[in-house]
C-alpha positions in Angstrom: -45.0 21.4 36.4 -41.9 23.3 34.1 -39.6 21.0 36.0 -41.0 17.2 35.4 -42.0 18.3 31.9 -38.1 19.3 31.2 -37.0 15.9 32.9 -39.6 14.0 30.7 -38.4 15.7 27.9 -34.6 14.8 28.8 -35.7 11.5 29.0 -37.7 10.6 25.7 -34.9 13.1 23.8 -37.2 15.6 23.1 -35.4 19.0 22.4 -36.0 21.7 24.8 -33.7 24.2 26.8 -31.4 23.0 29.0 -32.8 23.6 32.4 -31.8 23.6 36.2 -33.9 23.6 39.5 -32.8 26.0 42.0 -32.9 25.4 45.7 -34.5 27.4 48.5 -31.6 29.1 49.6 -30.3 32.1 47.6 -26.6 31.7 47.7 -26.8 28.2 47.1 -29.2 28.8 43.8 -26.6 31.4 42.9 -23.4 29.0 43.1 -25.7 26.5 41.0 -26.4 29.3 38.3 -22.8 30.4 38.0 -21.9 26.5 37.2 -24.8 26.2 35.1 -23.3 29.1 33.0 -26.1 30.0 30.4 -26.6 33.7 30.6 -28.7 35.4 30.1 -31.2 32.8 32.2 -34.9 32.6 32.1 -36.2 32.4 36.2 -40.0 31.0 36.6 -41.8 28.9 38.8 -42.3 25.4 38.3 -46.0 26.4 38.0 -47.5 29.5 36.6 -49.8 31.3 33.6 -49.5 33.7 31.3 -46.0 34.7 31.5 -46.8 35.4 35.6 -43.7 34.3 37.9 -41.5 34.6 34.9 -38.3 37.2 34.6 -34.7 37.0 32.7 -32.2 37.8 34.2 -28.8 39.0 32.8 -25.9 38.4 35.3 -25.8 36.4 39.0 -26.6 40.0 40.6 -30.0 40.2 38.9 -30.8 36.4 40.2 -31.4 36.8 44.0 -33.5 40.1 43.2 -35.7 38.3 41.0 -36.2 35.1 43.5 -36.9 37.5 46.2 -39.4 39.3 43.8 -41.0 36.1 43.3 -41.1 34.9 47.0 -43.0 38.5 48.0 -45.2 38.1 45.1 -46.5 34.7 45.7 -47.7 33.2 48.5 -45.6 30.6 49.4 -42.0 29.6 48.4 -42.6 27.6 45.3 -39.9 25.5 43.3 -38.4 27.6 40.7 -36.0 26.8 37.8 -33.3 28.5 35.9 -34.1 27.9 32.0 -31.5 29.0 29.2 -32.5 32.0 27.1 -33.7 30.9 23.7 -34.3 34.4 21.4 -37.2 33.3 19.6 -40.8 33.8 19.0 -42.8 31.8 20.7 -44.9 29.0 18.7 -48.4 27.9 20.1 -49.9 24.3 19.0 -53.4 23.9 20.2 -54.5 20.4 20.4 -57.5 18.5 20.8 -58.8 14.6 21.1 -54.8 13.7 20.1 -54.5 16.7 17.0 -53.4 19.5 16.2 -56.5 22.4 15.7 -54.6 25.4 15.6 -51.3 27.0 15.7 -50.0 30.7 17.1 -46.7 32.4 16.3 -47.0 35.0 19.4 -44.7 37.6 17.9 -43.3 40.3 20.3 -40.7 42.5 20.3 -39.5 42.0 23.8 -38.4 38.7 25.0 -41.6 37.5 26.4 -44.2 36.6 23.8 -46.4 34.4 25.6 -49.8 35.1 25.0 -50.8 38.4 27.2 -47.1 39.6 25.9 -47.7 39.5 22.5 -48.0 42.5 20.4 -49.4 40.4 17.0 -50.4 36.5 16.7 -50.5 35.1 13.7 -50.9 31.3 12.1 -47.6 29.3 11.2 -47.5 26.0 9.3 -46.5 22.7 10.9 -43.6 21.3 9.4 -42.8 17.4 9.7 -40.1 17.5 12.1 -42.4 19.4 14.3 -45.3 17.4 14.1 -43.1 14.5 15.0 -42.2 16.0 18.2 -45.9 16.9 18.9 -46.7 13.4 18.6 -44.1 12.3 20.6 -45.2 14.6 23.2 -48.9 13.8 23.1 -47.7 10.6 23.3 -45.0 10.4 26.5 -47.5 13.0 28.2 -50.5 11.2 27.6 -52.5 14.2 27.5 -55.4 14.8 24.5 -56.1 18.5 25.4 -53.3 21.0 25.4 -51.2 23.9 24.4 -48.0 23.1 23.2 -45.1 26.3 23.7 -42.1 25.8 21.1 -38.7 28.1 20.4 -36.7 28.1 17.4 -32.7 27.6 17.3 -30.9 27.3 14.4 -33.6 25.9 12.5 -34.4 23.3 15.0 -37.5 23.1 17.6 -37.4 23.9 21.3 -40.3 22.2 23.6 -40.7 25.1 25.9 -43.9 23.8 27.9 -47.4 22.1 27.7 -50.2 23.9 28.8 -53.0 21.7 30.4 -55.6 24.7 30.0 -54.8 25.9 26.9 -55.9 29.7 25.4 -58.7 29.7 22.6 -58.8 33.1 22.5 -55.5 34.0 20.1 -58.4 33.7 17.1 -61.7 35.0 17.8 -62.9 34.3 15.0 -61.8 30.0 15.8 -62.8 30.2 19.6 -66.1 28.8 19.3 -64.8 26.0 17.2 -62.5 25.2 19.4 -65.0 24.9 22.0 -67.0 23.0 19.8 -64.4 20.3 19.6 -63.3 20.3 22.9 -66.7 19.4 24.3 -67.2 16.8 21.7 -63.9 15.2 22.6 -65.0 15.1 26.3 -68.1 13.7 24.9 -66.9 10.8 23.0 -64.9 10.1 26.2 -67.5 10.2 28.7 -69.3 7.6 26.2 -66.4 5.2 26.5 -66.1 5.5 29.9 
């Protein structure tokens, strides 16, 4: 869920945009945006893959189209959030039984580069201040499989979203590997257990 992982985020001060939840009703959501005031604004759903249920939006006019869009598109009237715009590449950490496996810098020229957007996917080094934030994550989210989504601003790291089912495919050539791992993790767990 986009929403709880901002709140958790907020809440164990790991960066990430600043983020609103919009309400059922149109003109209210509007009102909301206006105060909100960071536009251009990212819409999605609280829940939703590969960049599907996801639009930006440059002015209030654009909003209720785009909410409509997503109401006729889906099949029910799911919970969706207004997300400042972050120009950035998007950054992909893979990570297995706790660590990190593999990273993705999911280049695009448009401003969605998730991975079905992205034109060219290459490798990027982890720095320490973002491995710190990985961990933390890991941690507060208790989670030991996962795709981690960062932005860069100003130098700094943006926690965009986890990703429970994360993508082996941005590396062919590392997807059986990461299988590999993955079902040795699940393994080791079912041991324990």
């Amino acid at each position: 869920d986009k929403w709880m992982f901002y709140v958790k985020c907020k809440e164990h001060h790991i960066p990430t945009p600043e983020t609103i939840l919009l309400l059922e009703d149109i003109a209210k959501s509007k009102k909301e945006l206006k105060n909100f005031g960071h536009w251009p604004i990212i819409l999605k759903r609280t829940e939703g893959t590969v960049g599907e249920f996801v639009d930006k939006a440059d002015n209030i006019n654009e909003v209720e189209k785009i909410i409509k869009k997503f109401w006729k598109k889906g099949s029910e009237k799911m919970a969706i959030i207004g997300q400042e715009f972050i120009p950035s590449q998007s950054y992909r950490v893979t990570i297995i039984d706790g660590k990190i496996v593999q990273t993705a810098l999911k280049q695009n020229k448009g401003w969605k580069a998730t991975g079905a957007y992205s034109k060219r996917i290459k490798r990027f080094k982890v720095d320490k201040k973002l491995r710190g934030i990985v961990k933390k994550i890991i941690k507060v989210f208790d989670i030991k499989i996962c795709g981690i989504d960062f932005l860069k601003r100003d130098g700094g790291w943006l926690a965009l979203e986890i990703n429970s089912d994360p993508a082996f495919d941005f590396f062919e050539c590392e997807r059986e590997k990461l299988i590999e791992l993955t079902l040795n993790f699940l393994r080791k767990e079912a041991i324990k257990n």
